[in-house]
C-alpha positions, 0 to 999 in steps of 0.5 A, a space after each residue: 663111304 664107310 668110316 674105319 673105326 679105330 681104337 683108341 689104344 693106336 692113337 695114344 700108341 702113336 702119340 707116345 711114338 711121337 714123343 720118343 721121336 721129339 725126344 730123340 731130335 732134342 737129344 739129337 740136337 745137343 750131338 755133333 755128329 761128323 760132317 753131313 751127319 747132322 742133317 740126316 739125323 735130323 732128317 730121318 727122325 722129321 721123316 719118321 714122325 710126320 709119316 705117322 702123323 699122316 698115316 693114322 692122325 690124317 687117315 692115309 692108313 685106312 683110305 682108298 688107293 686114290 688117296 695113296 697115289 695122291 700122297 705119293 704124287 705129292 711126295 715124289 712129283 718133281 717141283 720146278 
């Protein structure tokens, strides 16, 4: 098994996206929007940092296919 070397640029790239991300879910704490709007904002910013963290800080990025049908399996199986 060979190790995928990363530079370090992409993860202080990505650490900075994170920040801008848990900047825009303060501000978007302080807004009212209309109706469901809310959670969808919310969500979306929560949906966009976590799949960063997962794609370079856990390594998906760079695995083998077994690994992303693992994580869609995870995401995307229906729980009872």
């Amino acid at each position: 098994m060979s190790e995928h070397i990363v530079h370090p640029r992409v993860y202080i790239t990505i650490f900075l996206v994170l920040i801008v991300g848990t900047g825009l879910t303060v501000l978007a704490a302080f807004q009212d929007f209309p109706g469901p709007l809310n959670v969808i904002v919310a969500m979306t910013i929560a949906v966009v940092k976590a799949t960063f963290v997962v794609l370079y800080f856990m390594h998906v990025r760079y695995s083998s296919r077994l690994i992303w049908l693992v994580i869609f399996a995870a995401l995307f199986s229906p729980s009872f």
